[in-house]
C-alpha positions as CSV (number, residue, x, y, z in Angstrom):
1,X,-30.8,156.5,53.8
2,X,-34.1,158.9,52.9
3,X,-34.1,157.3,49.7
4,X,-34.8,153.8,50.5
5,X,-37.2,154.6,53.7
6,X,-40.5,155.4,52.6
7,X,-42.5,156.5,55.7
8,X,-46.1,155.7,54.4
9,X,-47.7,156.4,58.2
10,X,-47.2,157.0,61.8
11,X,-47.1,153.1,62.0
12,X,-45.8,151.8,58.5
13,X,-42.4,152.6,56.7
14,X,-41.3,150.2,53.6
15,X,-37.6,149.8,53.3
16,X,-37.4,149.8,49.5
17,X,-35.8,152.6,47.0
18,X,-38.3,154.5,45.0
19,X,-37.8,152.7,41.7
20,X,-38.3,149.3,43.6
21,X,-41.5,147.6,42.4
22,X,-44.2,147.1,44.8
23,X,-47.7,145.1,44.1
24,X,-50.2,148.3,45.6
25,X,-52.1,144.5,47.3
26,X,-49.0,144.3,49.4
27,X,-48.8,147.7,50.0
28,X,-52.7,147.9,51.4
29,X,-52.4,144.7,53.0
30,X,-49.2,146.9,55.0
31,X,-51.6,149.4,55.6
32,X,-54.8,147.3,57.0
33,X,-52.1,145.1,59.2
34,X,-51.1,148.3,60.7
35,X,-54.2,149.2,61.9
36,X,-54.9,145.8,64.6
37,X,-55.7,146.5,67.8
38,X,-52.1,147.3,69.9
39,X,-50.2,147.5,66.5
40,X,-46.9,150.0,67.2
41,X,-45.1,149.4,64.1
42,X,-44.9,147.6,60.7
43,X,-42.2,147.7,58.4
44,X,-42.7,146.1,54.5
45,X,-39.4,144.8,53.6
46,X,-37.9,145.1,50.2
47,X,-39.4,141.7,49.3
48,X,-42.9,143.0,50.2
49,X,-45.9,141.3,48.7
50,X,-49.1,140.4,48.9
51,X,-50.1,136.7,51.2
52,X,-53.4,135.4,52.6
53,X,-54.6,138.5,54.7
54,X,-51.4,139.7,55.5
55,X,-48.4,140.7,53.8
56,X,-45.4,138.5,53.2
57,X,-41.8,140.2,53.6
58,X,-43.0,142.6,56.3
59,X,-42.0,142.5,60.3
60,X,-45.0,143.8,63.1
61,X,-44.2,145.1,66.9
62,X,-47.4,144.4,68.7
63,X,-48.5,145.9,72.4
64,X,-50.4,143.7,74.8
65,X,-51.2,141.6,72.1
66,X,-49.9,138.8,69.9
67,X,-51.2,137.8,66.1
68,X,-50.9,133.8,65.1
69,X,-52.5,134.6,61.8
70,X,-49.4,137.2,61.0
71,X,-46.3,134.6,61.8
72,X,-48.7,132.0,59.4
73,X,-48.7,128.1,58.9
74,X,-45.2,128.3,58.6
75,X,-43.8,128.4,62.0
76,X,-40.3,128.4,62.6
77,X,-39.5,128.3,58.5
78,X,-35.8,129.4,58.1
79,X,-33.0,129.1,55.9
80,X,-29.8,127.0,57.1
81,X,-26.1,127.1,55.4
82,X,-23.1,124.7,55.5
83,X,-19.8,124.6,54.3
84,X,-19.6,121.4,52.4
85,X,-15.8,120.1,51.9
86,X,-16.7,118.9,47.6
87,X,-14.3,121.2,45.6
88,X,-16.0,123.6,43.3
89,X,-13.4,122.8,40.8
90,X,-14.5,119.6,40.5
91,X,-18.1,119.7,40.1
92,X,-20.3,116.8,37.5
93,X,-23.8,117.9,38.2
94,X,-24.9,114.4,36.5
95,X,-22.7,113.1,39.5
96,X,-24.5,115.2,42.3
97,X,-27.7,114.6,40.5
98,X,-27.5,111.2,40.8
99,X,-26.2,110.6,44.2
100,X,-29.1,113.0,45.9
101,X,-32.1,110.5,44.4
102,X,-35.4,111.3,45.9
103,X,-36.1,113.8,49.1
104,X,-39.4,113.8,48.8
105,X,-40.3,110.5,51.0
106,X,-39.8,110.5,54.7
107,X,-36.5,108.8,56.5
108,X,-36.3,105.4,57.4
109,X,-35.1,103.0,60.2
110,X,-31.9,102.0,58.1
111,X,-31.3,105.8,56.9
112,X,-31.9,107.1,60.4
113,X,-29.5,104.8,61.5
114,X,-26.8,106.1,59.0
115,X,-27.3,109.4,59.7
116,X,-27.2,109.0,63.3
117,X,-23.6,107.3,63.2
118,X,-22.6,109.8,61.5
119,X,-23.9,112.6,63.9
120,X,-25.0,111.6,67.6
121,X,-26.4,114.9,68.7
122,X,-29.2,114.2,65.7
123,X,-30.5,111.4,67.6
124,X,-30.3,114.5,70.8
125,X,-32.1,117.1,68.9
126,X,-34.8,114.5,67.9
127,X,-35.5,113.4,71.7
128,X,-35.5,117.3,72.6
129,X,-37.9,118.1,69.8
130,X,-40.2,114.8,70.3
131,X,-40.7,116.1,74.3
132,X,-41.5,119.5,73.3
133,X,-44.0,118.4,70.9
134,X,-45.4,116.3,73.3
135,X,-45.4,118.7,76.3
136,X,-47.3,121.7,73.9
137,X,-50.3,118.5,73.4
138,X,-49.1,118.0,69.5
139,X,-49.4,114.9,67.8
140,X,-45.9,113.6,67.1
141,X,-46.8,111.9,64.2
142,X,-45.6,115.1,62.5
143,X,-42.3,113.6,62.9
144,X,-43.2,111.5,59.8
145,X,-42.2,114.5,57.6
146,X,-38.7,115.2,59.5
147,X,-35.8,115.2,56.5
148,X,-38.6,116.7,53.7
149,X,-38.6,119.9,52.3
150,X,-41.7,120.1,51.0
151,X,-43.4,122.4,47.9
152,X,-43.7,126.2,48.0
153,X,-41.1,127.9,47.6
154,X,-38.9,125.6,49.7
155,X,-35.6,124.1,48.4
156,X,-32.3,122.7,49.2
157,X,-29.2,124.2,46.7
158,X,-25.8,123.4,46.0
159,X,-24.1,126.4,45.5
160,X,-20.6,128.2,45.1
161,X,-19.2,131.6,45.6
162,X,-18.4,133.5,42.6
163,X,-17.7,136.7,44.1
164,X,-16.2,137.8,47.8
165,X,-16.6,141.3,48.9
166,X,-15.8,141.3,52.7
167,X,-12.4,138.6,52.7
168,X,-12.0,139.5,56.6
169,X,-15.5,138.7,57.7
170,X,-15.3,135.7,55.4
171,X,-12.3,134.6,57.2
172,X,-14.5,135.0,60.7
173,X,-16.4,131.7,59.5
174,X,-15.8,128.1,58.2
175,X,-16.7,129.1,54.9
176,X,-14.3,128.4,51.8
177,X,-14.7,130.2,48.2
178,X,-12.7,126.5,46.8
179,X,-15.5,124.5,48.1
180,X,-19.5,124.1,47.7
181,X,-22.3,125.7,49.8
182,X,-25.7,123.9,51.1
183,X,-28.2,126.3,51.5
184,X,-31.9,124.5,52.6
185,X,-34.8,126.7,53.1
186,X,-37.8,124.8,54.4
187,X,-39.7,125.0,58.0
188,X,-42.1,122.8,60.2
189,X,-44.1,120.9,57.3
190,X,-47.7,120.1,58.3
191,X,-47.3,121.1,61.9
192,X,-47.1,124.7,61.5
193,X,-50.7,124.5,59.1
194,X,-52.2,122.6,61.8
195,X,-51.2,125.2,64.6
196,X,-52.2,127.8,63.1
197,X,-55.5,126.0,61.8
198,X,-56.5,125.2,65.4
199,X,-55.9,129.0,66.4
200,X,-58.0,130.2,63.7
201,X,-60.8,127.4,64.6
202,X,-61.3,129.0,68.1
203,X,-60.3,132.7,67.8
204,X,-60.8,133.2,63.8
205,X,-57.7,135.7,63.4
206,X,-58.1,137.7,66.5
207,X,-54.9,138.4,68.3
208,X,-54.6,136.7,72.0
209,X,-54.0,139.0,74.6
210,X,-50.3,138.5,75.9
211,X,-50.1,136.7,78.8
212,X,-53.5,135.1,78.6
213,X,-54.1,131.0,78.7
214,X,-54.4,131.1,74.9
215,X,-51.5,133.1,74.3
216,X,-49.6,131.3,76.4
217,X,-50.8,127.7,74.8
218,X,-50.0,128.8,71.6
219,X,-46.2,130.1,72.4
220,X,-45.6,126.8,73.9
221,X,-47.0,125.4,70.4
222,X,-44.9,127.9,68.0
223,X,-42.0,127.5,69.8
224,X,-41.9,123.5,69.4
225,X,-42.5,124.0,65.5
226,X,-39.9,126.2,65.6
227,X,-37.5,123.7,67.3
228,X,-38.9,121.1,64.8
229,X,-38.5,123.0,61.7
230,X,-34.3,123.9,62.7
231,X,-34.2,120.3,63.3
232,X,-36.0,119.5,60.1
233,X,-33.3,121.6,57.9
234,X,-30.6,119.6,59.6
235,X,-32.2,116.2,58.8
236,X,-32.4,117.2,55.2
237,X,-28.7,118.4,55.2
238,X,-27.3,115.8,56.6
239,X,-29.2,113.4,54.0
240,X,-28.0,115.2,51.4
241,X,-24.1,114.9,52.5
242,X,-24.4,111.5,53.7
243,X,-25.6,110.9,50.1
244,X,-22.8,113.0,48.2
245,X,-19.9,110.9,50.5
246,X,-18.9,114.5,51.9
247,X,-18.4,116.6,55.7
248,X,-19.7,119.3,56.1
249,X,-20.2,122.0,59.1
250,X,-22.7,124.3,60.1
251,X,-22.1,128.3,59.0
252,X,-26.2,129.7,60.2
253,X,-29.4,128.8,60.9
254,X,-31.4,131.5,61.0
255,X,-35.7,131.7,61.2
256,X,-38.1,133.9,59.4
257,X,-42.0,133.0,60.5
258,X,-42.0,133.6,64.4
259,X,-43.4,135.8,67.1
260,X,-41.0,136.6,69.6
261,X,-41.0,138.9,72.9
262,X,-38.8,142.3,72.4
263,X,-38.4,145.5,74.0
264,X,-38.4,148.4,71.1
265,X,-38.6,152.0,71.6
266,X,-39.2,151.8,75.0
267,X,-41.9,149.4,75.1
268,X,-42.0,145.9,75.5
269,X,-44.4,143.6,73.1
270,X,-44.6,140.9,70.1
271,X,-42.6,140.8,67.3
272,X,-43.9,138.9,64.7
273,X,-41.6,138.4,61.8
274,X,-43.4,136.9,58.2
275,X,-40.6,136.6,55.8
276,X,-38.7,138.7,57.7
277,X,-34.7,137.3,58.6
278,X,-33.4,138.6,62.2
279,X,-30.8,141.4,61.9
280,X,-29.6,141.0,65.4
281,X,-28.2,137.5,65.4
282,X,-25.4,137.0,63.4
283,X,-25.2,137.1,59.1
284,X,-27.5,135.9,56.7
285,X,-28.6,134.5,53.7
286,X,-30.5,136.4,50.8
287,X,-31.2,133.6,48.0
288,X,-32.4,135.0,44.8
289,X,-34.8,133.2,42.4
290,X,-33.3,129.9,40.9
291,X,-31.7,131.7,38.2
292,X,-30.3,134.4,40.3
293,X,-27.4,135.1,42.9
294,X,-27.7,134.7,46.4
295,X,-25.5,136.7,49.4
296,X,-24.5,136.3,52.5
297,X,-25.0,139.6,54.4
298,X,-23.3,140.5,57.4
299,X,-26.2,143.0,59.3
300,X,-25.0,146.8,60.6
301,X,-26.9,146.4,63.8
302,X,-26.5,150.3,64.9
303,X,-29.0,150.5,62.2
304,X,-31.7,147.8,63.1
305,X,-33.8,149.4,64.5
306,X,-34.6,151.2,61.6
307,X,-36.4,147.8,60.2
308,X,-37.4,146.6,63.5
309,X,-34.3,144.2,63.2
310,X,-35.7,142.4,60.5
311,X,-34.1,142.1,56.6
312,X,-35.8,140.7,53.4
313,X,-35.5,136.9,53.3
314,X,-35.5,136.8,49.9
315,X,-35.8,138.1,46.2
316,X,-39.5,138.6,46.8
317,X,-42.4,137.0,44.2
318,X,-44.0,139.5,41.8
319,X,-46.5,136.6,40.2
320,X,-49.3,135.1,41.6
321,X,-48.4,131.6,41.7
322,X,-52.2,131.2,39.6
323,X,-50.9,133.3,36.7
324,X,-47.4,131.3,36.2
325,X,-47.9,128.7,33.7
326,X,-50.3,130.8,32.3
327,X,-47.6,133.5,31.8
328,X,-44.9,131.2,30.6
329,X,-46.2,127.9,29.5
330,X,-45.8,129.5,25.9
331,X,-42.8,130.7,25.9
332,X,-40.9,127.9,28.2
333,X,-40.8,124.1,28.5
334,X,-40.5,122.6,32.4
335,X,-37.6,120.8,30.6
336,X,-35.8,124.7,29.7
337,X,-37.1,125.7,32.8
338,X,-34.6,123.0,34.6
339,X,-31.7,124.8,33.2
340,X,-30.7,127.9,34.3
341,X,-28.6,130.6,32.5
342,X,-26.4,130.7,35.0
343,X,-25.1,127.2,34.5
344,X,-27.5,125.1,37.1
345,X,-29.6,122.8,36.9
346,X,-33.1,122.6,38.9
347,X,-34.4,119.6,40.0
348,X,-38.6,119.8,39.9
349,X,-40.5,117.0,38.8
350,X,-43.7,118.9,39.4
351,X,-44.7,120.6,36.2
352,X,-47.0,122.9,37.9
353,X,-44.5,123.6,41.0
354,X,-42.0,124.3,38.1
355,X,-43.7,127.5,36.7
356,X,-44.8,128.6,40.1
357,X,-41.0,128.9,41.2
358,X,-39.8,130.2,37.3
359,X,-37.4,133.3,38.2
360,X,-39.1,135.0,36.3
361,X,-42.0,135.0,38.6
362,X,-39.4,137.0,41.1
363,X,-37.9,140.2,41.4
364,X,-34.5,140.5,40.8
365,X,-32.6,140.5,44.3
366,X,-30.1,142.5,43.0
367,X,-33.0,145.1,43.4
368,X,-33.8,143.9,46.7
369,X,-30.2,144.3,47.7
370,X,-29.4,147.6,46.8
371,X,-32.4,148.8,48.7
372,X,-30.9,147.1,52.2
373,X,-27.7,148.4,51.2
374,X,-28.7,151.9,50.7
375,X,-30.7,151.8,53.9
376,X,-27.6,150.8,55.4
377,X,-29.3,148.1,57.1
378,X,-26.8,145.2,55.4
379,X,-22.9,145.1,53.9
380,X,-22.0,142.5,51.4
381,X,-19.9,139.3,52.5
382,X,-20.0,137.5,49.3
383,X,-22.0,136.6,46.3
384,X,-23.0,132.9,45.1
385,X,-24.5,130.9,42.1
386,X,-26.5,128.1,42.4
387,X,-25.6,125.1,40.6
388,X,-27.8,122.3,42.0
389,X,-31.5,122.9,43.3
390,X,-33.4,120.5,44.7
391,X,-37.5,121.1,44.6
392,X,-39.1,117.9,44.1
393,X,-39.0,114.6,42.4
394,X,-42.4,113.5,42.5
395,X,-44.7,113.5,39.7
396,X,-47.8,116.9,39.0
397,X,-50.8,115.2,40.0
């Protein structure tokens, strides 16, 4: 495990081997983070790198003192996985193309109504997340985005498993190697911007002292877009399989922009997770770029605590999303870009969005991967390729 913990202070460690690439702005953004007022710990994740202020990738236990500006304007943004029942075998990505149409625009009356007869506790969740919203003073016209991924790095993929490498835990869950997986990573749209706009309005990016009026008013807030971002992934999945004519049931839905109380060496406080997935509730997902693998991991929890409890939530950019098309626009058309060596196809109208999210403007996760298993943080379940992403259908501006 020495080899792939680098202990860079009394405060911050970096789970990552030594030939794993770093950007040195993540690294010093680690650094500066660690140093906030009642900051215990901070762990960079394989995936480190640099985000606005604060690093991306990385996982921070606070004392006495909680941090909107480190959980971001993405509260509550996860991934979520289901087992659909559309054979692998009999896959026409022209077909699935098709049949998915446009994402991009917000559910209406008659599709609501579909959806809900096909799944009653949607119409449960929404009542649930509607009240919270209300009760934390948030306008509910943020509902108009429920069922859309949005840009970023967000996306909703059709994939299948390719390789299994732990058959009994497979057999533990509703997950079959003969059938395709949905895999939607997105979180609370525009709600989570305006939270965290609002906080940095009246207290710039100072922490909130735990407990306090302000803390409090913002933990009622994170916690509705947290509830509205889980329901937001299962609007968009259940679009998606009402449109393909399948079933489908849920395997995980796990967050990774939150603030959460725990007690950790002995101490209670805030842990504040940025692109950081939970080790302690159950497997994951580790999507690559979208011309690259993604796992399900199963977590060794003896060894959490070595990462704060936290594992990379993903492959990990090593591009500014600036220097993309400038990097590539040369030497690949959006059209190439929409195919992927791996077989799939990417849907992404955008032709900016496109080159932002190119793979090659990621790591490679097998890179990633070998430096949670060599921590022996993670064990492999299975291995998956995408065939089908969904980005965005509308139009670059």
């Amino acid at each position: 495990m020495g080899n792939f913990i680098q202990v860079l202070s009394d405060r911050l460690s970096i789970i990552a081997s030594e030939r794993l690439w770093l950007e040195g702005a993540a690294i010093q953004q680690a650094h500066t983070t660690a140093g906030l007022p009642g900051m215990r710990r901070v762990v960079g994740l394989p995936d480190l790198h640099p985000g606005r202020g604060y690093p991306v990738g990385a996982v921070f236990f606070c004392e006495g003192v909680l941090y909107p500006a480190l959980v971001g304007n993405d509260i509550g943004c996860g991934m979520g996985l289901w087992q659909t029942d559309l054979l692998a075998g009999k896959v026409r990505l022209d077909k699935l193309d098709k049949q998915i149409g446009n994402l991009d625009e917000p559910l209406d009356d008659h599709e609501w109504q579909l959806l809900h007869a096909r799944d009653p506790q949607l119409a449960v969740h929404l009542a649930a997340v509607t009240g919270a919203l209300a009760d934390a003073g948030l306008d509910t016209a943020h509902l108009r985005s429920l069922g859309t991924i949005g840009r970023g790095n967000h996306f909703a993929e059709l994939q299948v498993i390719d390789r299994v490498a732990c058959a009994d835990t497979l057999a533990t869950t509703v997950v079959s190697s003969k059938h395709l997986q949905l895999l939607v990573h997105s979180g609370s749209r525009g709600l989570g911007q305006a939270i965290l706009a609002a906080h940095i309005d009246a207290c710039s990016h100072d922490g909130l002292p735990a407990g306090s009026v302000a803390a409090l008013d913002y933990l009622r807030r994170h916690d509705a877009a947290v509830r509205y971002a889980e329901l937001n992934r299962a609007v968009i999945a259940a679009r998606i399989v009402h449109r393909l004519r399948c079933d489908a049931a849920p395997v995980l839905d796990v967050n990774h922009n939150t603030v959460t109380s725990a007690h950790i060496d002995g101490c209670d406080g805030w842990l504040h997770r940025k692109g950081a997935t939970p080790s302690d509730q159950g497997l994951v997902m580790l999507p690559g770029s979208r011309d690259d693998y993604s796992y399900l991991l199963a977590p060794v929890t003896e060894n959490g605590a070595l990462s704060l409890h936290s594992l990379a939530h993903g492959a990990g950019r090593k591009w500014q999303r600036g220097e993309c098309k400038g990097r590539l626009v040369r030497l690949a058309t959006p059209a190439q870009l929409s195919r992927t060596a791996l077989g799939g196809r990417v849907i992404c109208n955008d032709k900016a969005l496109i080159y932002e999210e190119a793979p090659q403007a990621y790591k490679n996760v097998e890179s990633v991967l070998g430096s949670l298993l060599g921590a022996g943080l993670v064990r492999e379940v299975y291995r998956s390729k995408p065939l089908l992403t969904y980005k965005t259908r509308g139009e670059c501006c």
